[in-house]
SERO-4910 file (N, C-alpha, C, O; in steps of 0.05 Angstrom, whole numbers):
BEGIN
 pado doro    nc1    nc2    nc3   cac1   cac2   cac3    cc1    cc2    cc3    oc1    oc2    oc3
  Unk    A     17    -24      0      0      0      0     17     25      0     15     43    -17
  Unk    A     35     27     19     59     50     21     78     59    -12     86     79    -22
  Unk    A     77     29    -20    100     39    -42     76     46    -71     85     62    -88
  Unk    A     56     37    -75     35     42    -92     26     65    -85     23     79   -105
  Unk    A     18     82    -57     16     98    -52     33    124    -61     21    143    -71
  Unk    A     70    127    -56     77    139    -68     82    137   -100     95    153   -114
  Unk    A     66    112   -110     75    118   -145     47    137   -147     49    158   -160
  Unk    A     23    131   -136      0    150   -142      8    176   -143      1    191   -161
  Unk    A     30    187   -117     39    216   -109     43    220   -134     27    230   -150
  Unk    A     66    211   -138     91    220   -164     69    219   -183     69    242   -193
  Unk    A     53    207   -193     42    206   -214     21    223   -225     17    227   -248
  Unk    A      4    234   -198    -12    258   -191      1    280   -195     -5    292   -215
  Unk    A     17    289   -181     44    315   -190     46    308   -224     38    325   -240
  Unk    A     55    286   -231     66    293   -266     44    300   -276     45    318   -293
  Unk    A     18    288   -267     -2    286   -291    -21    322   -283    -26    340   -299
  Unk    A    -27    322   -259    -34    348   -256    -15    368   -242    -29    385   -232
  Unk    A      6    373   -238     18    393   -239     14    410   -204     20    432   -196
  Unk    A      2    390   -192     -1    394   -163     11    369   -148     17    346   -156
  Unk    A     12    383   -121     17    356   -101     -8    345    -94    -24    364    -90
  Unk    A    -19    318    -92    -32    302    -79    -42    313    -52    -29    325    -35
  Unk    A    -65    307    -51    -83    330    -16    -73    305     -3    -74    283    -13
  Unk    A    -64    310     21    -57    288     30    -93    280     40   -111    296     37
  Unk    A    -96    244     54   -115    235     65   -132    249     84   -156    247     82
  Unk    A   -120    265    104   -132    277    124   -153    300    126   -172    308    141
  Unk    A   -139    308    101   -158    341     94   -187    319     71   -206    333     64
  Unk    A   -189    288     61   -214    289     48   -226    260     66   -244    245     60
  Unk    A   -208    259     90   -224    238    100   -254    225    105   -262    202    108
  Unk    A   -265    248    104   -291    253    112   -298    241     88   -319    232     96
  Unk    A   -297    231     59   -312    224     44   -304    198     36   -321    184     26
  Unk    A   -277    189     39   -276    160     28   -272    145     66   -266    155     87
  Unk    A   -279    115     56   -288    103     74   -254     96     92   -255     93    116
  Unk    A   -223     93     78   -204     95     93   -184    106     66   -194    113     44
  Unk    A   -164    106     70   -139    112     50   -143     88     32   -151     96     10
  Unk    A   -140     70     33   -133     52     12   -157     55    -10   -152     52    -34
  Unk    A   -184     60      0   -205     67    -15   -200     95    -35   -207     98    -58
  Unk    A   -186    114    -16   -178    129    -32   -160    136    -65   -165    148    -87
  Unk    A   -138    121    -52   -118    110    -67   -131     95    -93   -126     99   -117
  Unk    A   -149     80    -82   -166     63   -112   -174     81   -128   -165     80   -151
  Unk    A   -193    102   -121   -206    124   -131   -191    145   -144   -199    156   -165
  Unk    A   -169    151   -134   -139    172   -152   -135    149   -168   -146    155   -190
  Unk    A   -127    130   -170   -120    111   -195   -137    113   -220   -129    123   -241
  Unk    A   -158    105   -217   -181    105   -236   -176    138   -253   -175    142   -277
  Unk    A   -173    161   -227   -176    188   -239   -146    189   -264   -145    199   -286
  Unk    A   -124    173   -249   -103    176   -271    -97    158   -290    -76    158   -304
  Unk    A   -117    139   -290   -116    121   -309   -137    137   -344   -132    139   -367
  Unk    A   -162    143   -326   -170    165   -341   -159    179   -353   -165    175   -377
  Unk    A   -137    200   -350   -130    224   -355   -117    218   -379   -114    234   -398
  Unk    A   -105    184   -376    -80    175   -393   -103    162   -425   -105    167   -449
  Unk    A   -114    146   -410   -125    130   -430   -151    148   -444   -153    146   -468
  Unk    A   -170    166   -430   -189    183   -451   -191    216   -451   -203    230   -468
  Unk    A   -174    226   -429   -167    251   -432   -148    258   -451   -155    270   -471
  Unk    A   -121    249   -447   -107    264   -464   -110    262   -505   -104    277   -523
  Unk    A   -123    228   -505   -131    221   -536   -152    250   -541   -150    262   -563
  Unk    A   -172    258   -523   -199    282   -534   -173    298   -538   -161    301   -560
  Unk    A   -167    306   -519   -147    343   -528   -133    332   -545   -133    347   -564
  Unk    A   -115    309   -553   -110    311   -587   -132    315   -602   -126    336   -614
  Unk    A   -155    308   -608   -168    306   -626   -188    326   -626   -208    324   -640
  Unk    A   -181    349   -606   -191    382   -606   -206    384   -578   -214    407   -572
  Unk    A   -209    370   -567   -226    384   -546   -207    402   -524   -185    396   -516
  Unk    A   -224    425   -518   -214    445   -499   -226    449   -474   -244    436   -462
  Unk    A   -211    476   -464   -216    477   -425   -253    479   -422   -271    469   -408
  Unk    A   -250    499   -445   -287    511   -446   -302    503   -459   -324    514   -462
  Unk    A   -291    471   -476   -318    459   -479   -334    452   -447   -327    454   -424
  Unk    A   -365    440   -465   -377    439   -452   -378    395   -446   -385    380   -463
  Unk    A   -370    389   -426   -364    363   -433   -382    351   -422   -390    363   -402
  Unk    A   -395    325   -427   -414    304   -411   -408    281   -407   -399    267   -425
  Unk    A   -411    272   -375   -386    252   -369   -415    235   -357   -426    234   -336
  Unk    A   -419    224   -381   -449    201   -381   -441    178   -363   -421    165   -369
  Unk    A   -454    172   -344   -456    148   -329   -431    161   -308   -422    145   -293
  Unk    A   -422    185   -305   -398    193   -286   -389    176   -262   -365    174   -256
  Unk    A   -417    161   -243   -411    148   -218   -396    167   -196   -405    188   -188
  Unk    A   -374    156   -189   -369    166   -164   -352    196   -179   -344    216   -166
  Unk    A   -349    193   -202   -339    218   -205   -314    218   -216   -308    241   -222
  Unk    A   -297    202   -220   -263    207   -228   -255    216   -255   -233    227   -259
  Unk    A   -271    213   -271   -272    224   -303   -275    259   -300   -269    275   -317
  Unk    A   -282    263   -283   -298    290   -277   -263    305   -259   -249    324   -265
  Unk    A   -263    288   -241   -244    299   -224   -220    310   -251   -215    332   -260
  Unk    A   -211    285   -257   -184    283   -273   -195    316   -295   -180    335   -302
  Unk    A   -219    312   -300   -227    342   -316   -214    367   -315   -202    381   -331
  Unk    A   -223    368   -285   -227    386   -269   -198    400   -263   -191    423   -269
  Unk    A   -179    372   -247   -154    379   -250   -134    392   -277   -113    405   -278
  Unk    A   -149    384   -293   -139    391   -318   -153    420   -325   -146    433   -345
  Unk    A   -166    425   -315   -168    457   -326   -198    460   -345   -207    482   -353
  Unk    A   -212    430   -351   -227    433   -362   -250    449   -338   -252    444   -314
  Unk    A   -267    469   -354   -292    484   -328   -316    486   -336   -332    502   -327
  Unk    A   -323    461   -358   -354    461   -360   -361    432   -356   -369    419   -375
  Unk    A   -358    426   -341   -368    389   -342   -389    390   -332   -399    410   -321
  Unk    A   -399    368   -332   -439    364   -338   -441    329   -324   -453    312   -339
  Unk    A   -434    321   -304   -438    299   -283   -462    293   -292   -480    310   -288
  Unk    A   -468    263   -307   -491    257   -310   -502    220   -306   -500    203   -324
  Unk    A   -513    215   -282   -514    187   -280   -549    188   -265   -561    209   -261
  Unk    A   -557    162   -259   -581    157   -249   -587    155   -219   -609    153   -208
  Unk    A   -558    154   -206   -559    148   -185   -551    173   -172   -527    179   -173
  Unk    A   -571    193   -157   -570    218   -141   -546    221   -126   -530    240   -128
  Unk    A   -543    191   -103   -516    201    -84   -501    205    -90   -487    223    -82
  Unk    A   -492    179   -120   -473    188   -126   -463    214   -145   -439    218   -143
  Unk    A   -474    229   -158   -474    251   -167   -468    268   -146   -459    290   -152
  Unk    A   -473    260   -120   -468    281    -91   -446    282    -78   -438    299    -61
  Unk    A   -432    254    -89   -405    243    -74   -394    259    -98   -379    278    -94
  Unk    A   -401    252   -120   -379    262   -150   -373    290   -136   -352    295   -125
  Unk    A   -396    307   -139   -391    335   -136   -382    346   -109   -377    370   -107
  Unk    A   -378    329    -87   -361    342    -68   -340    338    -64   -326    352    -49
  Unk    A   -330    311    -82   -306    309    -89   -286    323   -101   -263    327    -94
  Unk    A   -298    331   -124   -288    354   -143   -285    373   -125   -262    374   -116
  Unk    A   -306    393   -112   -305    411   -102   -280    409    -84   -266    429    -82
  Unk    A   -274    387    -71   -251    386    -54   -230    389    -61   -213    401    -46
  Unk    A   -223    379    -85   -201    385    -98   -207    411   -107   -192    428    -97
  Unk    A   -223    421   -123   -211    443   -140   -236    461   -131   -258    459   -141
  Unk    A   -229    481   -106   -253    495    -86   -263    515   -108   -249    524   -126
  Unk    A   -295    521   -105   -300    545   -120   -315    534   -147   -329    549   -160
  Unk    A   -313    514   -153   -312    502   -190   -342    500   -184   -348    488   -163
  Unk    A   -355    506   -193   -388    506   -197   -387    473   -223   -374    471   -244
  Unk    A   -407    449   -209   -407    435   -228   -436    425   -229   -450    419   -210
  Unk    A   -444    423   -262   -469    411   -258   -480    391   -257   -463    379   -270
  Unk    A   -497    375   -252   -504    349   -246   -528    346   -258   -546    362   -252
  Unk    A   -536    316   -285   -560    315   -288   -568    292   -279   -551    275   -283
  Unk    A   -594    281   -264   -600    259   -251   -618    246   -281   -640    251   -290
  Unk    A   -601    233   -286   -627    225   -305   -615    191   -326   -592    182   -327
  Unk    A   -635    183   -337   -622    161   -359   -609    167   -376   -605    191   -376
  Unk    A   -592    150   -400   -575    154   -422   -601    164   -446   -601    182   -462
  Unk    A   -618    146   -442   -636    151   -465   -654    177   -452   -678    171   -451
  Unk    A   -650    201   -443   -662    212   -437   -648    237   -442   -659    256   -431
  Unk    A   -630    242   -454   -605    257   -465   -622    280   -471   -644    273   -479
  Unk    A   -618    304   -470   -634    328   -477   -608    349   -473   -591    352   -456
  Unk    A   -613    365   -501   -591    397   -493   -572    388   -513   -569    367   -525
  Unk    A   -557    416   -515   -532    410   -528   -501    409   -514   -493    421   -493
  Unk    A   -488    395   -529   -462    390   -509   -439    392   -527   -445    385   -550
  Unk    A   -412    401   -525   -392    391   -548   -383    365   -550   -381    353   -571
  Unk    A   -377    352   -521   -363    334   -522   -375    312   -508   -379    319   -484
  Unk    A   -383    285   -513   -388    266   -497   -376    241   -490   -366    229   -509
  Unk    A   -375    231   -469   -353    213   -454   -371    197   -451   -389    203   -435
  Unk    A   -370    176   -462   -385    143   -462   -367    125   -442   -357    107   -455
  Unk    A   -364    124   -427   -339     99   -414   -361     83   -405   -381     91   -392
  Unk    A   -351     46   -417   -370     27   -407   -393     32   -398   -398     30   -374
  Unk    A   -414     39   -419   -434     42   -416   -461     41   -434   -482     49   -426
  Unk    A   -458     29   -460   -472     42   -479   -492     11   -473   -516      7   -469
  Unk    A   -466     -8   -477   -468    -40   -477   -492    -46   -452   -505    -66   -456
  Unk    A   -497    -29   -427   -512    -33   -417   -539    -21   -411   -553    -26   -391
  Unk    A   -543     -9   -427   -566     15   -429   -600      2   -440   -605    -10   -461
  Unk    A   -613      7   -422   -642     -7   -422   -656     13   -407   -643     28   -393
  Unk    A   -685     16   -408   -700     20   -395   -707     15   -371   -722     32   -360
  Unk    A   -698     -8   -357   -707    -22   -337   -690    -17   -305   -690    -30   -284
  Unk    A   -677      4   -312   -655     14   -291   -636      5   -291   -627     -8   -310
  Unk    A   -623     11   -266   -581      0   -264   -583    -38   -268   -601    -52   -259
  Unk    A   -568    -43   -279   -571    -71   -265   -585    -89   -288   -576   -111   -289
  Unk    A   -601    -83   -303   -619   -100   -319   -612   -108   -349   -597    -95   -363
  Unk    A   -620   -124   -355   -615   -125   -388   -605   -110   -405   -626    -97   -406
  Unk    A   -594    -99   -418   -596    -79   -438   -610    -94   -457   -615   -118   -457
  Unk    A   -615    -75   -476   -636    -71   -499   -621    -49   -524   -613    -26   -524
  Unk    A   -625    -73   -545   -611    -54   -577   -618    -31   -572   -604    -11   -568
  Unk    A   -653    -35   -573   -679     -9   -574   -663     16   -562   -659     37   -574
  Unk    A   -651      9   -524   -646     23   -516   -624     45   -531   -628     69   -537
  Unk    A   -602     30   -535   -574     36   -545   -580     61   -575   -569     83   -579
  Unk    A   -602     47   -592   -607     60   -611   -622     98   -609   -621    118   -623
  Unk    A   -635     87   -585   -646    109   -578   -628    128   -564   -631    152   -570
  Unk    A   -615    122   -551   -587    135   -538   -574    153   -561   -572    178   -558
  Unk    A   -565    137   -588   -544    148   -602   -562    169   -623   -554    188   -636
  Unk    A   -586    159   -621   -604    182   -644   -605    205   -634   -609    224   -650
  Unk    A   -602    212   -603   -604    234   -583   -568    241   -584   -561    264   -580
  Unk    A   -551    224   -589   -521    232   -580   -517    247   -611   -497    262   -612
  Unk    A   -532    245   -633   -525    250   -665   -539    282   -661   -529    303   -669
  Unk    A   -567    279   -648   -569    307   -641   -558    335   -622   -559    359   -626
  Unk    A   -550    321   -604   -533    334   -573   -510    347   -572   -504    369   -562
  Unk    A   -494    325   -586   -473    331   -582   -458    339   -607   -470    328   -626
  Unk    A   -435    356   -616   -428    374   -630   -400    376   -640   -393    389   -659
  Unk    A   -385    360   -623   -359    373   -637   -345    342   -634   -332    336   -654
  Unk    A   -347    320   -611   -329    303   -602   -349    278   -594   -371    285   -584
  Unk    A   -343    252   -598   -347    234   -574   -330    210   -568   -313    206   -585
  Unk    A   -332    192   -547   -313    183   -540   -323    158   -523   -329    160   -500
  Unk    A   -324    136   -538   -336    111   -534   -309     92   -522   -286     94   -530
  Unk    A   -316     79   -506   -305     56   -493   -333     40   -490   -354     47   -480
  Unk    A   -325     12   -505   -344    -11   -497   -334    -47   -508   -315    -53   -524
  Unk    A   -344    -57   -501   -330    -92   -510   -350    -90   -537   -371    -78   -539
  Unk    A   -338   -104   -554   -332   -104   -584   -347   -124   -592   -336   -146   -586
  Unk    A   -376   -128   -606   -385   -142   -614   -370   -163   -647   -371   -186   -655
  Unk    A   -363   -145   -654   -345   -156   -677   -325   -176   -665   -316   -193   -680
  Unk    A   -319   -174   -642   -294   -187   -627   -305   -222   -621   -323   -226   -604
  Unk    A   -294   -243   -636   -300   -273   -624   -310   -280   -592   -331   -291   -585
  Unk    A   -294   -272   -580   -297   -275   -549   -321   -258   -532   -320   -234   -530
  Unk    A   -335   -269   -524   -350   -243   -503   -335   -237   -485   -334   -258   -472
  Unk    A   -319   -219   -473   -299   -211   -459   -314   -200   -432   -305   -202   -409
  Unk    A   -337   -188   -439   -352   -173   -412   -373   -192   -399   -376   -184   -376
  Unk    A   -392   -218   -404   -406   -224   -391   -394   -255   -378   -394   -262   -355
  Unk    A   -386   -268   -402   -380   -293   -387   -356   -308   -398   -347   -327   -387
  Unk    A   -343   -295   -427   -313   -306   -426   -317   -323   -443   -294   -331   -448
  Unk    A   -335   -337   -459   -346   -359   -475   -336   -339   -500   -334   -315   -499
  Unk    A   -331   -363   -529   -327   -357   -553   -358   -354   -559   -376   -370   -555
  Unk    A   -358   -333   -570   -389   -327   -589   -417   -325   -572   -439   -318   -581
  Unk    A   -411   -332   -547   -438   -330   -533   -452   -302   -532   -474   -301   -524
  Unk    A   -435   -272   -544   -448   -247   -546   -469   -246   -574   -488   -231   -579
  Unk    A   -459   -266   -586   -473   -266   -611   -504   -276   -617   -520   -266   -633
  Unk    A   -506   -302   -595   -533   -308   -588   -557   -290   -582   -555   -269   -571
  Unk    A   -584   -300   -592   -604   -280   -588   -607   -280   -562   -603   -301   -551
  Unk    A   -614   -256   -545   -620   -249   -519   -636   -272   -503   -625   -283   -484
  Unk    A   -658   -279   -508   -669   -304   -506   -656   -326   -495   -659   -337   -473
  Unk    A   -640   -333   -517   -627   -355   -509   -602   -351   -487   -595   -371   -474
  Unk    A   -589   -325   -483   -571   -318   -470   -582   -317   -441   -572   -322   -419
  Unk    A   -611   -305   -449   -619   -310   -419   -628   -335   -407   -626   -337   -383
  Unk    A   -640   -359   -424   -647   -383   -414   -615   -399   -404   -611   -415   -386
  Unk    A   -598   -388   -423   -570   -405   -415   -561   -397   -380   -558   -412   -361
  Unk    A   -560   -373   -382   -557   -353   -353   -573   -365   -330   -563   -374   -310
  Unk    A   -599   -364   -336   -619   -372   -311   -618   -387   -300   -623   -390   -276
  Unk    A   -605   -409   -324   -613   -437   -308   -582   -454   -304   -576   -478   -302
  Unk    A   -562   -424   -306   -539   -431   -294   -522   -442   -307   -499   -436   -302
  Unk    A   -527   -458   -325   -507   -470   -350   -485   -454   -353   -463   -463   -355
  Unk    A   -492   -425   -353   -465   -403   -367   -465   -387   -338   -486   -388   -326
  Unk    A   -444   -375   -328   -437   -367   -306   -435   -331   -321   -418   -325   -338
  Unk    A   -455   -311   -309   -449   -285   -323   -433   -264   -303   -439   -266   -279
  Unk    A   -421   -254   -308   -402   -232   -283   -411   -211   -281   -398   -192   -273
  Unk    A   -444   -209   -292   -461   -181   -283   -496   -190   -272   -511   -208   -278
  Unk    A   -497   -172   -260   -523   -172   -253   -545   -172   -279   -566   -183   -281
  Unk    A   -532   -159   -293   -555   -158   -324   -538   -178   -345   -522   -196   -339
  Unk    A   -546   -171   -369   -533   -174   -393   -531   -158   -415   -551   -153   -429
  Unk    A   -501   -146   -423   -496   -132   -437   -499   -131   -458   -508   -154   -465
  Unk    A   -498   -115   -479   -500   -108   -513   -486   -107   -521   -487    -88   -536
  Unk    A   -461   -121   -522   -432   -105   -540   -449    -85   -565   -473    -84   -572
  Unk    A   -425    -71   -574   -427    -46   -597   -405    -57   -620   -387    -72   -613
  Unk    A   -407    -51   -639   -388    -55   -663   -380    -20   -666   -390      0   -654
  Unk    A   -353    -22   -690   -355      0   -699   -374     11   -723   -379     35   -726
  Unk    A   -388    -15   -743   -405     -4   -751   -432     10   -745   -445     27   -757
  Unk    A   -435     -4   -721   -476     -7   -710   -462     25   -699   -482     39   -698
  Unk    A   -449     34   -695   -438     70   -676   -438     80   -695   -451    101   -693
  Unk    A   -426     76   -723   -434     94   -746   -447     97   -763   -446    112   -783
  Unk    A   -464     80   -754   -490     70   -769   -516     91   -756   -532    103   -770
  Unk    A   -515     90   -737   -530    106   -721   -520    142   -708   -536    155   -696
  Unk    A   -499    149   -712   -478    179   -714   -473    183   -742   -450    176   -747
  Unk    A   -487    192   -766   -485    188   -780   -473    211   -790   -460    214   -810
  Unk    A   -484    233   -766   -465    258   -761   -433    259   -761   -419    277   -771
  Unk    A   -427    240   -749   -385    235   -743   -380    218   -752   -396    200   -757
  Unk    A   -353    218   -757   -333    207   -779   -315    191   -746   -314    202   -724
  Unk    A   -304    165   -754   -291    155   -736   -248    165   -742   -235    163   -763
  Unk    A   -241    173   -714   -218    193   -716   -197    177   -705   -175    186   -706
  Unk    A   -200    154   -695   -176    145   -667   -171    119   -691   -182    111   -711
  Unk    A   -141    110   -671   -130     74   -689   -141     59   -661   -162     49   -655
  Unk    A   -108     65   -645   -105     41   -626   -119     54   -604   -117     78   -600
  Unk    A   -134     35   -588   -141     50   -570   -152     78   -560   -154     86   -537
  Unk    A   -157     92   -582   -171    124   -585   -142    138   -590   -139    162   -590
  Unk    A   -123    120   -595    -95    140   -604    -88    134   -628    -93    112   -638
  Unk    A    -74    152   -641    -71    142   -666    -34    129   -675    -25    133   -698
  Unk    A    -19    117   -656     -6     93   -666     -1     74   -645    -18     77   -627
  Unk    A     13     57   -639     24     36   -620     37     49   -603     32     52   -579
  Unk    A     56     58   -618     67     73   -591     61     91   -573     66     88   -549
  Unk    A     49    113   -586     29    137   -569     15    116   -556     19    118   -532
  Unk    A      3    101   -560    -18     86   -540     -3     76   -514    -13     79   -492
  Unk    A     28     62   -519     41     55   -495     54     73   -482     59     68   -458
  Unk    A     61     97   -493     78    118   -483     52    136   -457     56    154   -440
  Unk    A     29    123   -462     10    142   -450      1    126   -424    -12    137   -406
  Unk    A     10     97   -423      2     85   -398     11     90   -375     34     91   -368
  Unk    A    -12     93   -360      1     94   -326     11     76   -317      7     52   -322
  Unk    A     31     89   -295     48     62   -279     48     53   -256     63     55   -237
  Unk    A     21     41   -262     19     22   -235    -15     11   -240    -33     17   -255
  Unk    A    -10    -11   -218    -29    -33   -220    -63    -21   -218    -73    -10   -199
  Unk    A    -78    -28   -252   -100    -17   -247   -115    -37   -244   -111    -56   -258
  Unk    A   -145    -38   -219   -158    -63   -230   -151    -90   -236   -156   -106   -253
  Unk    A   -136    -88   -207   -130   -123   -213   -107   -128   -233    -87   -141   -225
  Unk    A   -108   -112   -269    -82   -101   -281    -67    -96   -282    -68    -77   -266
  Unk    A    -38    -96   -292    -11    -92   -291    -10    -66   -319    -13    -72   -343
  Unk    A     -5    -42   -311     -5    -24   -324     20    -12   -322     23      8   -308
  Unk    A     47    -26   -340     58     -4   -338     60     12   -358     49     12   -380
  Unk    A     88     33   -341     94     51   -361    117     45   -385    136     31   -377
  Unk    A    116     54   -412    129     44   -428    157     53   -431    161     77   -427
  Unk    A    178     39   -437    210     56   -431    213     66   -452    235     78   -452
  Unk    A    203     69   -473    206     73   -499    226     60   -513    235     73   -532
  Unk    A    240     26   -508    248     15   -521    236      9   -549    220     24   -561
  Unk    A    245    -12   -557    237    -31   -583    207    -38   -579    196    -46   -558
  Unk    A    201    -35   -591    164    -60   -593    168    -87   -593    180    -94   -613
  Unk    A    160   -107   -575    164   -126   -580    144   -132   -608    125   -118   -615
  Unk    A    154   -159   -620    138   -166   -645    112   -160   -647    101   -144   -663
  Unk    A    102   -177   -626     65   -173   -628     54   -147   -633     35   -141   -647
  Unk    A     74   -126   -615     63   -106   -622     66    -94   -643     45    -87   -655
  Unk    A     93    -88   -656     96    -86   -676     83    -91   -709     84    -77   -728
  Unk    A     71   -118   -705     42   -129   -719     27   -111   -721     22    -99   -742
  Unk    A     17   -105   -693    -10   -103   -685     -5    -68   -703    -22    -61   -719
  Unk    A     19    -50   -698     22    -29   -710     21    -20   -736     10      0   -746
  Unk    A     38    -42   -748     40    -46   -773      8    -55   -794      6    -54   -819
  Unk    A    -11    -62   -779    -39    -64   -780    -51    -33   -780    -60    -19   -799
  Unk    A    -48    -26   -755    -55      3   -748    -48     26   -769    -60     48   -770
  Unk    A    -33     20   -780    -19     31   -795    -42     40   -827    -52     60   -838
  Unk    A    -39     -6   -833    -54     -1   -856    -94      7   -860   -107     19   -878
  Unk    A   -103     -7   -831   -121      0   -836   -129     30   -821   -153     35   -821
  Unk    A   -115     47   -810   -126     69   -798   -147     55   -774   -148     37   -757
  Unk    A   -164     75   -784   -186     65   -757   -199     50   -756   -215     49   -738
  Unk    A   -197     34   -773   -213     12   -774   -198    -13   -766   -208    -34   -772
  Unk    A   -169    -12   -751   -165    -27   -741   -176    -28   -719   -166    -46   -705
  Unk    A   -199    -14   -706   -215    -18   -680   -228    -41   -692   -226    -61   -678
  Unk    A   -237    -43   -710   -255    -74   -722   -244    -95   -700   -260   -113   -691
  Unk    A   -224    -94   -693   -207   -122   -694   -198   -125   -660   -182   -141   -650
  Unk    A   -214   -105   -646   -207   -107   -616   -230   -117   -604   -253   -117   -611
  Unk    A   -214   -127   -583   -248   -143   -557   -250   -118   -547   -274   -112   -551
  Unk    A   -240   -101   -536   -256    -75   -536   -253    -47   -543   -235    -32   -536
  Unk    A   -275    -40   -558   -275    -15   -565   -261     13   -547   -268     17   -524
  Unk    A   -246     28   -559   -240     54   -547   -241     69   -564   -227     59   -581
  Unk    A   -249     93   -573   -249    108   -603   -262    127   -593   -279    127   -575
  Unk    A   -251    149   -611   -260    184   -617   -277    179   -646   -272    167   -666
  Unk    A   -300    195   -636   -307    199   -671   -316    245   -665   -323    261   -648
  Unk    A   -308    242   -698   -310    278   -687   -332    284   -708   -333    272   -730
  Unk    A   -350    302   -701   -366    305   -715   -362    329   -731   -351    350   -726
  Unk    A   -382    314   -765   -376    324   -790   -365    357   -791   -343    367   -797
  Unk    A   -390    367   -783   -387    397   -787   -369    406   -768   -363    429   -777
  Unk    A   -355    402   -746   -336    416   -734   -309    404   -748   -289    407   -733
  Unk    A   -306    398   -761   -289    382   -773   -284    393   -798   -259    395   -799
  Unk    A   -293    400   -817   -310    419   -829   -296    446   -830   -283    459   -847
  Unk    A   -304    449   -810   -302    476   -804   -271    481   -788   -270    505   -785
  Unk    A   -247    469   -777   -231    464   -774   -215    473   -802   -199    491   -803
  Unk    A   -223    457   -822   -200    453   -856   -198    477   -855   -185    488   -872
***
């Protein structure tokens, strides 16, 4: 805990340009330090893996950003630290939108932030930029926790083609991908009709690692339905192999071994995997178990040349 603890320090200083509050001044909101410590990880794992790919691909301090499904808040924080000053906290669950925003506030005193309590499919307003993290795959009607539904997802992105304006920024498990990677680890079982995914589930045969069952997304069914944005990112919402490793944080995320890259040689595989990246541009997302990708929309894009 001590020596993970100071890589968080060091890593908080590089990435935001401040020292780390120590525990004592935010005790009051996480349940001990080590809880804490979980919660700064996530914020700088963020910053690496979907903050810094948007500000390549244009987004700024004064867009207006929406951090869909936010939770306890770390997408928002890592924002915040960064200088961005319009974020838009938007999830279904009230407290936590209450924990998000006193969190922020703690770090960065004064920052007025807004909060919408509401569903994905319930998207209203305009926004520049929207932040999808693990979430689209589970979007239904039926609250946290439940089935998702195409219906749902479709209805989500017909509202995100209207809403949103300049940026968005999808993370989700890859229906194009062989493996179901998010519910139960089986070859092809994402592919099955819902039906049968659920009779397999119920009656226990297949072991699922969620309370519901998810929707993977392709990169087509996203541009099929944004018909507004053009897809912008290769690897991982970055656009080569290396930018993607040069951007990882260092240290253990999630159970994960994340390090940082020395900027040696590529080993082979990757080098493949680049040399792919290479030829197909962005459509080497086709070819991942999960989706991470920028798509920028037409007319700000447009209007950029």
């Amino acid at each position: 805990m001590q020596n993970e603890k100071i890589i968080v320090e060091e890593a908080f200083l590089s990435y935001f340009k401040k020292p780390l509050k120590p525990f004592a001044e935010v005790a009051q909101l996480f349940k001990d330090e080590a809880a804490y410590i979980k919660y700064l990880k996530k914020a700088l794992y963020f910053t690496k893996a979907v903050i810094e790919p948007l500000g390549k691909k244009g987004m700024r301090a004064d867009d207006a950003i929406l951090d869909l499904a936010s939770g306890d808040g770390q997408m928002s924080l890592a924002l915040a630290l960064l200088g961005y000053h319009r974020i838009i906290l938007f999830d279904m669950d009230e407290k936590r939108l209450g924990f998000a925003k006193r969190v922020i506030q703690a770090f960065v005193p004064g920052m007025e932030v807004r909060a919408i309590c509401a569903s994905a499919t319930e998207l209203e307003g305009s926004f520049d930029v929207l932040i999808c993290y693990q979430t689209i795959e589970h979007l239904s009607d039926e609250g946290n926790y439940s089935i998702a539904k195409r219906a749902c997802q479709v209805e989500f992105l017909r509202k995100v083609n209207r809403s949103i304006t300049k940026l968005c920024y999808f993370n989700a498990p890859n229906w194009s991908f062989p493996i179901d990677g998010h519910d139960t680890g089986k070859p092809f079982f994402h592919w099955l009709p819902m039906p049968v995914k659920k009779f397999l589930i119920g009656k226990k045969y297949i072991k699922c690692s969620w309370p519901g069952i998810c929707v993977p997304v392709s990169v087509s069914f996203l541009e099929r339905h944004l018909d507004q944005f053009k897809l912008a990112s290769r690897y991982h919402a970055h656009d080569s192999m290396k930018e993607h490793l040069a951007s990882r944080a260092p240290f253990d995320y999630m159970g994960g071994l994340i390090p940082a890259w020395d900027g040696g040689p590529l080993p082979w595989k990757k080098k493949l995997f680049g040399g792919l990246a290479r030829l197909m541009g962005a459509r080497v997302q086709n070819l991942m178990p999960v989706l991470s990708l920028v798509l920028e929309h037409r007319a700000a894009q447009d209007s950029q040349a």
